[in-house]
One Martini backbone bead per residue (centre of mass of N, CA, C, O) as a GRO file, in nm:
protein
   58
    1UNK     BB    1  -2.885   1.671   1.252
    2UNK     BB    2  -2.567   1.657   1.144
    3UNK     BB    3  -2.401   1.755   0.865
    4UNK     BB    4  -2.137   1.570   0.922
    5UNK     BB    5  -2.256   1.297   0.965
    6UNK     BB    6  -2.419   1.282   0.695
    7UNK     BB    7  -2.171   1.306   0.493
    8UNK     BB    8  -2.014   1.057   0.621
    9UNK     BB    9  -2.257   0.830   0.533
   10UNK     BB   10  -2.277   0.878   0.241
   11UNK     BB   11  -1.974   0.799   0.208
   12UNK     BB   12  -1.990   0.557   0.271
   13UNK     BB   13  -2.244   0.435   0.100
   14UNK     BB   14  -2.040   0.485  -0.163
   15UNK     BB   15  -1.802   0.308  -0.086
   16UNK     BB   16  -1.999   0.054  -0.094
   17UNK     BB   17  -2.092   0.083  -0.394
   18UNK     BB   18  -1.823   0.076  -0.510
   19UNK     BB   19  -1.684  -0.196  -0.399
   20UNK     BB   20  -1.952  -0.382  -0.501
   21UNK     BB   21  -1.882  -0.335  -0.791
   22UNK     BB   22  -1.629  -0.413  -0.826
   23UNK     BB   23  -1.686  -0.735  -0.685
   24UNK     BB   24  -1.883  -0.781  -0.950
   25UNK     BB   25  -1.718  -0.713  -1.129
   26UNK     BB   26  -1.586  -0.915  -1.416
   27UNK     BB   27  -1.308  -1.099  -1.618
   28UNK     BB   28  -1.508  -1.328  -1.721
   29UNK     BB   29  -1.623  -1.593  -1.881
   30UNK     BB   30  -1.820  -1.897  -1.999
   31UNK     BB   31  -1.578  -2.003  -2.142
   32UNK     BB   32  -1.393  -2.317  -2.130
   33UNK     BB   33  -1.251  -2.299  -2.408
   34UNK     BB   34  -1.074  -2.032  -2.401
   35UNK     BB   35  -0.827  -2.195  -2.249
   36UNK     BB   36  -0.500  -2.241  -2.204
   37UNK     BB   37  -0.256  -2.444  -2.192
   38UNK     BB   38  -0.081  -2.190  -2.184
   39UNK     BB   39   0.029  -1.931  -2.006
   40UNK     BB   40   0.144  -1.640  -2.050
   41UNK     BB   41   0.359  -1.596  -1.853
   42UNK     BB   42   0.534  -1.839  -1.897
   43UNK     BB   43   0.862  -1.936  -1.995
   44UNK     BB   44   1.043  -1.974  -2.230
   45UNK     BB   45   1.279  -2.138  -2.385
   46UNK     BB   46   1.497  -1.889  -2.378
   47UNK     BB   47   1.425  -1.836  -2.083
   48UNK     BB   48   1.692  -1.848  -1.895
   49UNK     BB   49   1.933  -1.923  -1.789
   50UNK     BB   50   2.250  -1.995  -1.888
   51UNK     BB   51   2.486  -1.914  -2.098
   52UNK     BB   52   2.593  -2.168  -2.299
   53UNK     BB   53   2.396  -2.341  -2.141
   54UNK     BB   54   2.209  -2.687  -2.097
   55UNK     BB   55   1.866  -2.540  -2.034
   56UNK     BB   56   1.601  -2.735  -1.919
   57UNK     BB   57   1.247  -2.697  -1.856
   58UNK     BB   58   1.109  -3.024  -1.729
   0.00000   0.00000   0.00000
């Protein structure tokens, strides 16, 4: 066989099982009780509106 052929194969190889581990690795919990009632990302009461201005975000 060509060894440029080969080289090829392992590393197409190399890139699917590394592929397959970032996709199978994940940042989950099994801890149903572990989440916020509110994301962390939301935006606090003070945050966005005009400014001298009541704006509520309800």
């Amino acid at each position: 066989m060509n060894p440029r052929l080969l080289q090829l194969g392992r590393s197409l190889l190399a890139l699917i099982a590394l592929g397959t581990v970032l996709l199978t690795s994940g940042c989950n919990t099994p801890e149903p009780d572990n989440q916020s009632s509110r994301p962390w990302n939301s935006p606090k009461g003070w945050e966005g509106g005009v400014p001298g201005m009541l704006y509520d975000r309800r």
